[in-house]
Structures are given as structure tokens and as C-alpha cells.
VOGU-3710 file (C-alpha; in Angstrom, 3 decimals, decimal comma):
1> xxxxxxxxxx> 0,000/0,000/0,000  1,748/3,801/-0,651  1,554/6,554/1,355  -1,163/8,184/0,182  -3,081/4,917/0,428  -2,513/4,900/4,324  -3,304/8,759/5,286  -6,519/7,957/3,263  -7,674/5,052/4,884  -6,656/6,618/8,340
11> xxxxxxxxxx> -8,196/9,618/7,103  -11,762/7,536/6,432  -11,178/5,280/9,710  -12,343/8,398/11,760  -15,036/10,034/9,423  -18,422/11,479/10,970  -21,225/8,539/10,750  -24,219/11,586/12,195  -23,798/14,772/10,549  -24,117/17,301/13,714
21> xxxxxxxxxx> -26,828/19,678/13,899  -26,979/23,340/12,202  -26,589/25,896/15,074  -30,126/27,768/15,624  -29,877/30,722/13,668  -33,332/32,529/14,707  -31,812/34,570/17,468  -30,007/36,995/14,704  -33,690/37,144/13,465  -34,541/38,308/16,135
31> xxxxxxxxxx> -32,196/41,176/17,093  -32,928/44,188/16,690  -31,601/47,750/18,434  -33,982/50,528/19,366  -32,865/53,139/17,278  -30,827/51,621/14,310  -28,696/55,338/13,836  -27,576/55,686/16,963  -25,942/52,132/17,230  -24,591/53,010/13,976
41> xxxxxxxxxx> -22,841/56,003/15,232  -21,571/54,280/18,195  -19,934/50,931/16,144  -18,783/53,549/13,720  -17,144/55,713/16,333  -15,675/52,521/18,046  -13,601/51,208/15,239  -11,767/54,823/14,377  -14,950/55,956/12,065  -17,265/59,335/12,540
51> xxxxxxxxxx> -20,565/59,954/11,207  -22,558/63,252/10,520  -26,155/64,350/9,626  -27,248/66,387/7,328  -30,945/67,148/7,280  -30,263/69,012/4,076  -29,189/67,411/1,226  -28,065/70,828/-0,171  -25,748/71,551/2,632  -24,077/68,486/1,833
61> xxxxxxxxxx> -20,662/70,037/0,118  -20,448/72,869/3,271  -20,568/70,267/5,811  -18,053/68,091/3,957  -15,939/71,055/3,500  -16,240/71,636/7,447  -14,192/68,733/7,826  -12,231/68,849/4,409  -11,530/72,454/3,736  -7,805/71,420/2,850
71> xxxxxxxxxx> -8,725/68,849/0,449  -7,411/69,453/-2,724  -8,066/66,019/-5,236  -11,462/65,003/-4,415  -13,053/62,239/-6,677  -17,026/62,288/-6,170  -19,211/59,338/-7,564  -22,121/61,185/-5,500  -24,443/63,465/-7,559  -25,745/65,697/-5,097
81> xxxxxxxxxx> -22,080/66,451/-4,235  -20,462/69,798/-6,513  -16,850/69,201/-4,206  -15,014/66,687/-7,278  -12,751/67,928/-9,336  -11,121/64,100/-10,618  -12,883/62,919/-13,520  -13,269/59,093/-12,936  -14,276/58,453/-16,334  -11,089/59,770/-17,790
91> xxxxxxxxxx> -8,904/57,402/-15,199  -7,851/54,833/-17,161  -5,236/53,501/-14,947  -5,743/53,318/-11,113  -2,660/54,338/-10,449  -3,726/57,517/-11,545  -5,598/57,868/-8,123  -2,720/57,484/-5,577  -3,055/61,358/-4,798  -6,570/62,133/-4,303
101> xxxxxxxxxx> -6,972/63,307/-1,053  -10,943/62,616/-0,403  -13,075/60,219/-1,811  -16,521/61,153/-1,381  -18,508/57,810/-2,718  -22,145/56,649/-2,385  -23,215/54,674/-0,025  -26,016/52,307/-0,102  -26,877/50,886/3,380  -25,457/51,111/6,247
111> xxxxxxxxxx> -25,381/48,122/8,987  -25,944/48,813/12,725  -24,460/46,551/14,504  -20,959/47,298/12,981  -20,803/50,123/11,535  -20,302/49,363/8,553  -21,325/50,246/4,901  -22,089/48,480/1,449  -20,470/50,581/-1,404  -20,738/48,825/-5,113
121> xxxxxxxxxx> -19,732/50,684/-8,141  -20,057/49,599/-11,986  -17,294/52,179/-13,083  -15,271/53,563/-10,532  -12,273/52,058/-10,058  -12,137/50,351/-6,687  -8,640/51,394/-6,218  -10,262/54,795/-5,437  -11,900/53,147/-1,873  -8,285/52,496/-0,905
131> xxxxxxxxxx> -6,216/54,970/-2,430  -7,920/58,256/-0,785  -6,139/59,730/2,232  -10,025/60,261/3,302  -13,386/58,592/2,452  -16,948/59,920/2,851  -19,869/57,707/2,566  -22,713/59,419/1,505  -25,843/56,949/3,314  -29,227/57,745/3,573
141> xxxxxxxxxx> -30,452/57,658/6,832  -33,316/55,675/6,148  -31,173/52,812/4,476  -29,600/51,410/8,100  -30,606/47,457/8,503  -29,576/45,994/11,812  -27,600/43,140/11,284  -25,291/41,509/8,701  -27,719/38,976/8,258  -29,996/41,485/7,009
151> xxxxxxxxxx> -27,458/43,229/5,057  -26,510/40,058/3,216  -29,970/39,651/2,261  -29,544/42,828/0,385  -26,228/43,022/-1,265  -26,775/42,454/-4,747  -23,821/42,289/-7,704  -26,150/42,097/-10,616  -25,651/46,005/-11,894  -22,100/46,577/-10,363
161> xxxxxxxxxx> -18,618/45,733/-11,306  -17,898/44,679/-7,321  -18,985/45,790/-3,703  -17,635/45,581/-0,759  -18,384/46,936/3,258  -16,102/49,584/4,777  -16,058/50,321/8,735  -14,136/53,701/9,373  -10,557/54,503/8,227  -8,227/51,761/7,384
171> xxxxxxxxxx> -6,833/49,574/10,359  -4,029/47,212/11,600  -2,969/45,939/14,798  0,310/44,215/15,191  1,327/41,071/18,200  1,401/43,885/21,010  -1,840/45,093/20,208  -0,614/48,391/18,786  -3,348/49,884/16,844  -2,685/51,500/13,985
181> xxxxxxxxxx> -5,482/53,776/11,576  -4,908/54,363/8,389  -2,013/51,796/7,300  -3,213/50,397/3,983  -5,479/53,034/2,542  -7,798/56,237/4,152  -6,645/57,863/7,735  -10,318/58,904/8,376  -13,674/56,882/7,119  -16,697/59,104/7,732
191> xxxx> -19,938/58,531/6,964  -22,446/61,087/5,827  -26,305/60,372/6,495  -28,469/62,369/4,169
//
């Protein structure tokens, strides 16, 4: 008999005869926060992120400018926002983005119990979401579902190129639990609820 011979047969020796039980899933069902924004704000706020609200969708570029005054190479996919000046239709290659200093990007949904949100583009290059030195989610606030679970249920590929969820600014911790925000792509992640 060869080797591979005997790691399989010791292999099948100890296979499962009962396939165990599915864990109970309902309680995720189930959970729910009393006010969906303000649990937002707080997992946003506790993984480096800030959000802001803006009752008026026309004050949208002074309250971004609050924050961003000194931004010079903004690229906006959002178009109630007047603040880009990159056009992302002319970027052929992403390497073309490595100086934009703000991202301002749309934001579909937002998710509770993270803090995080689903962007998905057909045409912007995703390098933008991790290029910026900032990013701006522009959410509505009506769009926040509690959970993941939830969330999953809505993601959707079928008229974008790719999506993903982002929770604040970029993040690493190393072995002595050093955190550090804003080592692979944006310093800050806000989010923007219109």
C-alpha cells in the first residue's frame, strides 16, 4: 500500500457517521436595536470611524468642506455632491488615483451593529476606496438594517462591477496590540447620512 493509500484510509477510519446539527440561527432574526442610527454612530465611532447628519441634502458640500476644507483632489461618484474635481471616467489607470486626497462615494446601506457600509460601483475604479487619504460615505439615513444577516440579504452584484463593506478609516494591529489607523489606505472613514 503507498503513502497516500494509508493517510486515506486513516483519514476515512475516523469520518463522521451523524452529521451534527446546524446551530439555531433565529436569534439573529430576532435582534434588533432601538434606534438603528444611533448604534450606527456608536460601532462607527468605536472602530476609528465618525458619522454626521445632514438634514439638508443641499448643505451636503459645506458640511463636507467643514471637515475637508484642505482637500485638494477630491473624486465624487455622488451626484448631489459639486466638491469633485477628478474625472473618474477619464482614469484609465488606477494608479492615476494614488493622490486624491478625499473620496466622497455613495453609499447604499449602512449596517448597525458594525458600523459598517455596502459601497458597489459599476465604473469607478475600486482602487479609489483604498487609495484616498479620506473617504466619505454618503448613506441615507433611512437605508440602516440591523444586522449583517440582514445586510446580506440585500447586497446584490447584478448592476455593479464589485462591492464591498467599509467600517471607518483603514486599520491594523500588530502582536502587542498596537493599533494602527490608516495603514493600507484612508486615515479617516466618515460617513455622511443624508
Amino acid at each position: 500500500m503507498s503513502s497516500k493509500e494509508t493517510i486515506l484510509q486513516s483519514i476515512r477510519q475516523y469520518k463522521y457517521s451523524d452529521v451534527p446539527n446546524l446551530p439555531d440561527l433565529s436569534t439573529f432574526e430576532s435582534m434588533h436595536f432601538e434606534n438603528n442610527l444611533i448604534q450606527f454612530k456608536e460601532a462607527l465611532k468605536s472602530v476609528g470611524g465618525k458619522s454626521v447628519v445632514v438634514d439638508d441634502i443641499s448643505k451636503l458640500d459645506e458640511k463636507i468642506l467643514e471637515i475637508f476644507g484642505d482637500a485638494k483632489v477630491i473624486a465624487s461618484n455622488v451626484s448631489e455632491c459639486n466638491l469633485g474635481n477628478v474625472n473618474l471616467q477619464s482614469i484609465k489607470d488606477p494608479h492615476d488615483l494614488n493622490n486624491v486626497d478625499l473620496a466622497i462615494v455613495k453609499g447604499e446601506f449602512g449596517v448597525a451593529e458594525n458600523g459598517a457600509v455596502w459601497v458597489s460601483s459599476k465604473h469607478d475604479h475600486r482602487a479609489l476606496y483604498f487609495l484616498a487619504q479620506n473617504i466619505v460615505m454618503v448613506v441615507p439615513k433611512e437605508n440602516i438594517v440591523p444586522t449583517m444577516h440582514e445586510a446580506y440579504e440585500k447586497v446584490s452584484f447584478e448592476n455593479c462591477g464589485f462591492g464591498l463593506f467599509i467600517s471607518g478609516p483603514s486599520k491594523t494591529a500588530d502582536i502587542e496590540q498596537s493599533l494602527v489607523i490608516g495603514a493600507h489606505g484612508p486615515k479617516s472613514g466618515y460617513v455622511f447620512f443624508v
